[in-house]
DRENTORLUM-940694 format. One record per residue (C-alpha): residue in one letter; x, y, z. Coordinates in pm, 1 decimal, always signed. Layout:
  rest         u         v         w
     A         X         Y         Z
...
***
This chain:
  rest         u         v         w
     X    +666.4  +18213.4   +4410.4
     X    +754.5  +18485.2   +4166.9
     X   +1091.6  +18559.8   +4322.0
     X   +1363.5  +18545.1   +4122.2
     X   +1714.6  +18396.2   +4193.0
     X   +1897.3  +18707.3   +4281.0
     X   +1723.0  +18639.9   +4627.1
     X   +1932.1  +18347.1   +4655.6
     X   +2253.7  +18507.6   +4545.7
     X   +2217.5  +18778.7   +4792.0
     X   +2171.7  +18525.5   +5064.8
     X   +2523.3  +18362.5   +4979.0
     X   +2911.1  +18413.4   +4960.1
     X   +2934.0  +18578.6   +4649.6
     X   +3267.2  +18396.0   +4594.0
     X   +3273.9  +18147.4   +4284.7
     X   +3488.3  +17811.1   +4354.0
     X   +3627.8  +17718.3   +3990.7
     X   +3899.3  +17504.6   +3849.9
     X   +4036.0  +17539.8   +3484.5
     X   +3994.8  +17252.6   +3259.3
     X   +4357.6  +17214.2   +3230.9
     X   +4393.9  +17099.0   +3614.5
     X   +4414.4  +16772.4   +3706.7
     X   +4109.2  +16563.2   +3941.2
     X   +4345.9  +16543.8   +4220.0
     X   +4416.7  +16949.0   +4199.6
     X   +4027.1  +16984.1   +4140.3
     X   +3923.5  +16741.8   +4424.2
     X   +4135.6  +16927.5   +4642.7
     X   +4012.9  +17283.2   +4595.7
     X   +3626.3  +17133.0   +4644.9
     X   +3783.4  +16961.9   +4982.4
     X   +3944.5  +17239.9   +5114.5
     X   +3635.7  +17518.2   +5039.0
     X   +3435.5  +17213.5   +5188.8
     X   +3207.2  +17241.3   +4856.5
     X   +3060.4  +16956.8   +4672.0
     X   +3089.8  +17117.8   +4332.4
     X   +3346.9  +17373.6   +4111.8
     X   +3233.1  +17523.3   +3803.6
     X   +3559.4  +17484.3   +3512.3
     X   +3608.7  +17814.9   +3355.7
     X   +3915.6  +17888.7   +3120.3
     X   +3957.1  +18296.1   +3062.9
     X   +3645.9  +18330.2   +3277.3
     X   +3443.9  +18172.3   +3028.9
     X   +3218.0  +17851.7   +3167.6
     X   +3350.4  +17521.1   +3011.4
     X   +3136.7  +17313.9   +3272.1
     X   +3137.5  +17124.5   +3598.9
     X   +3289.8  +16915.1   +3775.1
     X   +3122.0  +16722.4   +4055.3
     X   +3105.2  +16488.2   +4409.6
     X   +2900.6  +16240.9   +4102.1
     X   +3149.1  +16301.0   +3875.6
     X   +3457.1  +16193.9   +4065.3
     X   +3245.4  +15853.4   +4102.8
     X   +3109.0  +15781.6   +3805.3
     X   +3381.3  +15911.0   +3557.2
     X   +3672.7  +15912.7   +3812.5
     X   +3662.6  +15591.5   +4049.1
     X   +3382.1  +15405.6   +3860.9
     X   +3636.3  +15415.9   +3533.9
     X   +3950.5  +15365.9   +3742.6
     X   +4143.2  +15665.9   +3631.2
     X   +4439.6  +15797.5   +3807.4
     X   +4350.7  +16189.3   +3905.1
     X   +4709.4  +16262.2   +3947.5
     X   +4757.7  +16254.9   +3551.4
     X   +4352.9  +16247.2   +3412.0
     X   +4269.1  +16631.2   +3377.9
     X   +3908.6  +16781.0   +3449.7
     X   +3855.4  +16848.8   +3089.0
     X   +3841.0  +16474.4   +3051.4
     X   +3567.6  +16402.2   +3319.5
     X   +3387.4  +16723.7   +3339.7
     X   +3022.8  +16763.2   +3316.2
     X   +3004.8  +17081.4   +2993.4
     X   +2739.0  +17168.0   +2804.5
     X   +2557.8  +17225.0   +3170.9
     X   +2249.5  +17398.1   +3197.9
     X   +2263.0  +17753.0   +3304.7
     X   +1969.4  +18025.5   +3447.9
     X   +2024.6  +18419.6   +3473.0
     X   +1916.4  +18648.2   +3764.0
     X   +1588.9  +18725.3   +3650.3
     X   +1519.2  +18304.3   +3642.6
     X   +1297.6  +18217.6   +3908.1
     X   +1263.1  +18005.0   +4188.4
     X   +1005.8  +17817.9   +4048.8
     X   +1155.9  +17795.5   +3706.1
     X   +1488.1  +17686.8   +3887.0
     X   +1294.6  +17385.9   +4060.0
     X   +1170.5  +17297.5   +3700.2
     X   +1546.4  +17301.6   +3579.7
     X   +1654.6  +17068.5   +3896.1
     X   +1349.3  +16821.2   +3862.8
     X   +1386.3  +16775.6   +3529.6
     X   +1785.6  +16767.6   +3445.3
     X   +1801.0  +16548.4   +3752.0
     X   +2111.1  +16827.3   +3858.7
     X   +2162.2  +16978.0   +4189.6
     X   +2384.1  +17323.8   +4033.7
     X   +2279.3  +17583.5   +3833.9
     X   +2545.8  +17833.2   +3715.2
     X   +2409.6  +18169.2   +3720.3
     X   +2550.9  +18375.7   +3389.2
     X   +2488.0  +18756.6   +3312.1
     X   +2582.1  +18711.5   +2944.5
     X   +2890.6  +18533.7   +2943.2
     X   +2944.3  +18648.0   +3273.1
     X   +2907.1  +18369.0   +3544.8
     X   +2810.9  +18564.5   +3863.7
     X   +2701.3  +18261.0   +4121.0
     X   +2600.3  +17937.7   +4115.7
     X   +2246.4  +17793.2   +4290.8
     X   +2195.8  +17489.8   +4468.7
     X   +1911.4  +17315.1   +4543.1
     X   +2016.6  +17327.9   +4889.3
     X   +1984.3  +17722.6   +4827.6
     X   +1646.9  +17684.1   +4730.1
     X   +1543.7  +17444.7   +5012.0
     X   +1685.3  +17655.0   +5254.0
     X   +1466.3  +17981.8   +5082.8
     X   +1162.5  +17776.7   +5090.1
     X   +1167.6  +17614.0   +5430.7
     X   +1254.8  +18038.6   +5558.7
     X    +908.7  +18196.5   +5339.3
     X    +709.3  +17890.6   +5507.9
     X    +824.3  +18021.9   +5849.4
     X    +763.9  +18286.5   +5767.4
     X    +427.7  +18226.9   +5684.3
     X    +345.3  +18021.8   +5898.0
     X    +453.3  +18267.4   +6179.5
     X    +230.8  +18558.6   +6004.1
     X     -75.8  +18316.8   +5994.5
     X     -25.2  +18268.2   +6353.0
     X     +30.6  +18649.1   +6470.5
     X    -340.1  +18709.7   +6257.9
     X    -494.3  +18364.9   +6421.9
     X    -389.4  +18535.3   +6777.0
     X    -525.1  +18847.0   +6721.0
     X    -147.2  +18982.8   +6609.6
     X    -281.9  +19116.7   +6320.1
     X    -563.4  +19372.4   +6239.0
     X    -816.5  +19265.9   +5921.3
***
């Protein structure tokens, strides 16, 4: 599983949802409910400050009883996030997701953020190479296939 993650960037909406820190959680919570995403990364000038999250709106948010009309996102925002590049792979990605117990990875060229991964992203990858697989094995099982 050498690939790297610009297999899973091709494979999505290049589009980035983002907030700036200086929004509030009700401004943020509606841009992630009306791109119907569970995530936004905060970038000021275009440079990442962090994330803000589905978790963080109930840990930092509910669970602390703030009011998102006047709290802004550079209050409850996840920073200092973990990021990978395009040449990252798949495998290393998994590594990053078991281990940070995270379930977004920014994807930076430099500075630069150019996506974002899920581990959806990389669930939905894996489960299409097994098919795939799985459907090549079968072809050469069947005779599909010469050896």
């Amino acid at each position: 599983m050498k690939s790297s993650i610009s297999v899973l960037l091709a494979r999505k909406d290049p589009t980035i949802q983002s907030v700036t820190s200086s929004m509030t959680i009700a401004d943020a919570v509606h841009v992630m409910n009306d791109k119907k995403v569970s995530s936004v990364l905060v970038l000021d000038d275009g440079k990442l400050m962090g994330i803000f999250t589905e978790r963080d709106v109930l840990r930092r948010v509910v669970g602390a009883s703030l009011n998102p009309a006047k709290v802004l996102i550079r209050e409850v925002m996840t920073s200092g996030i973990t990021t990978v590049t395009n040449q990252t792979t798949i495998e290393e990605a998994l590594e990053i997701f078991t281990q940070k117990v995270c379930r977004h990875l920014p994807v930076l060229d430099g500075e630069k953020v150019v996506g974002m991964i899920s581990v959806g992203d990389v669930s939905r990858w894996l489960a299409d190479v097994h098919r795939a697989e799985a459907e090549q094995l079968k072809n050469y099982i069947s005779g599909g296939f010469s050896a």
